[in-house]
N, C-alpha and C positions, 0 to 999 in steps of 0.2 A: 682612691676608692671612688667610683661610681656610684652617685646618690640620685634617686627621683623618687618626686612627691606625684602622687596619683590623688587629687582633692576630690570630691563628691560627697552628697548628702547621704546616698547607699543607705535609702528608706522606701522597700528594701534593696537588696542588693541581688541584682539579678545574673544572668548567664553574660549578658552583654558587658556587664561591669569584670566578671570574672575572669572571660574573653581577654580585655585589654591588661588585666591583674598580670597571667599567666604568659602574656606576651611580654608585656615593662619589664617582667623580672626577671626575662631571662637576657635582657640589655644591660641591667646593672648589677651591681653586686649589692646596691640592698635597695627596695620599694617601700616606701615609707606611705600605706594607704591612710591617708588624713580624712576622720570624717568629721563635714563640716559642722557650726553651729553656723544656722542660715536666718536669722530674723524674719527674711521676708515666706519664709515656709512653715507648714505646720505638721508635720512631720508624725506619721502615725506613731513610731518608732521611739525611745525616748532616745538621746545620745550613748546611754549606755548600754540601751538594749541593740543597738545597731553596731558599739565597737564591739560587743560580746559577740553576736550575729557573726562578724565578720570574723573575729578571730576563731571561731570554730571552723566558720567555712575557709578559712585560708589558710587551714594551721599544717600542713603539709608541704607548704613553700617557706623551704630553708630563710628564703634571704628576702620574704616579708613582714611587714610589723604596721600593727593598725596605734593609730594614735587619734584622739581626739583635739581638735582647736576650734578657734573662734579668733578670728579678723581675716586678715588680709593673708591669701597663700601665699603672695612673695616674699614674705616676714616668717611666715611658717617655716618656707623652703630653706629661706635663708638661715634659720635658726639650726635644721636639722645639718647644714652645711651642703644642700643637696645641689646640684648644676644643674637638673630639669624639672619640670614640670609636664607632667603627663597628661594628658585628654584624650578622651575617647571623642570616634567622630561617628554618625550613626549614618545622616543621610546630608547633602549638600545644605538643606534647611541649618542645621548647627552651626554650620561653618561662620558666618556673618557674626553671629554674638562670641564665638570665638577668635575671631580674628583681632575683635575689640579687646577682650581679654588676654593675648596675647601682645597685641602691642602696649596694653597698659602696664603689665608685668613685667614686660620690658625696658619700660619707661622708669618703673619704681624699681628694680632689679637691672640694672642691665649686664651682670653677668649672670644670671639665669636664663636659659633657653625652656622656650614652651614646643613640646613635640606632640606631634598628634598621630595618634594610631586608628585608622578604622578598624569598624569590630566585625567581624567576620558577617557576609550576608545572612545568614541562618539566625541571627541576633540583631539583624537593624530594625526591626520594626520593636523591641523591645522596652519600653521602658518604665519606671518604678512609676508612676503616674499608672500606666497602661494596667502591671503589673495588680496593683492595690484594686481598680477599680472593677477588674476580671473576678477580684477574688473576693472583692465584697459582694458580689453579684452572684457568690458559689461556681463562678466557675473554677475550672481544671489549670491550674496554672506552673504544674510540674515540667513544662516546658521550655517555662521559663525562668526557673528559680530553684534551688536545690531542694529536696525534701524538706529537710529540717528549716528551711526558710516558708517553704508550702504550710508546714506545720505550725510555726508562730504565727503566718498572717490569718488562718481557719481560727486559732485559737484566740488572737488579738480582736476579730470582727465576732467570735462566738460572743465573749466576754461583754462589746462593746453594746451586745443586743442583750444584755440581762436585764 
């Protein structure tokens, strides 16, 4: 069986995320999306409201499953028995901290391969940073994020200004 971990914080999870989702799983027989606990972030999202998030938005792909963890993915990966590690790549800028990352995973795993998927142009300029700050601003961010993810962050930043 074909395993890969797809890591990310998916706070929130947008088209660009869902993009590489929809592409990983149709490589393996099962995508394990891991969402991270990340220290050094602060995450609008709490952990359980982003594996909920996700498992609604992904709940039509047979042979995905959202899992939550916290340390090291190669330890993750390794635990789920997976043989890849997935990344998304958006623009040449990424590549350099992922390169680090992939030879470190390497280093700590070396039967783990780290594979990277660019996400389609229509979605490179995307990301959950871009995403939150559109929409705490009121703008229109259904372009980037599925309704019901449009829905939690209108409702998350309504909430935040009471």
């Amino acid at each position: 069986m074909r395993i890969a971990v797809y890591p990310g914080s998916f706070d929130p999870v947008h088209y660009g995320h869902i993009d590489i989702i929809e592409r990983a799983s149709a490589l393996v027989d099962k995508l394990v999306v891991a969402v991270a606990v990340n220290p050094n972030k602060k995450p609008l999202f709490s952990l359980e409201e982003r594996v909920e998030i996700l498992e609604e938005v992904l709940k039509d792909y047979s042979n995905v499953y959202v899992e939550s963890f916290e340390g090291l993915t190669v330890n993750f990966a390794l635990k789920h028995g997976a043989q890849v590690v997935i990344r998304g790549l958006r623009a040449i800028t990424d590549f350099e901290n992922e390169f680090v990352f992939a030879l470190t995973n390497k280093k700590l795993a070396p039967t783990t391969e780290t594979v990277y998927l660019m996400t389609r142009s229509e979605y490179s300029f995307i990301s959950s940073t871009g995403v939150k700050e559109v929409a705490y601003y009121g703008g229109n961010v259904t372009d980037m994020v599925p309704s019901m993810v449009a829905e939690r962050l209108l409702k998350k930043y309504n909430d935040s200004l009471k």
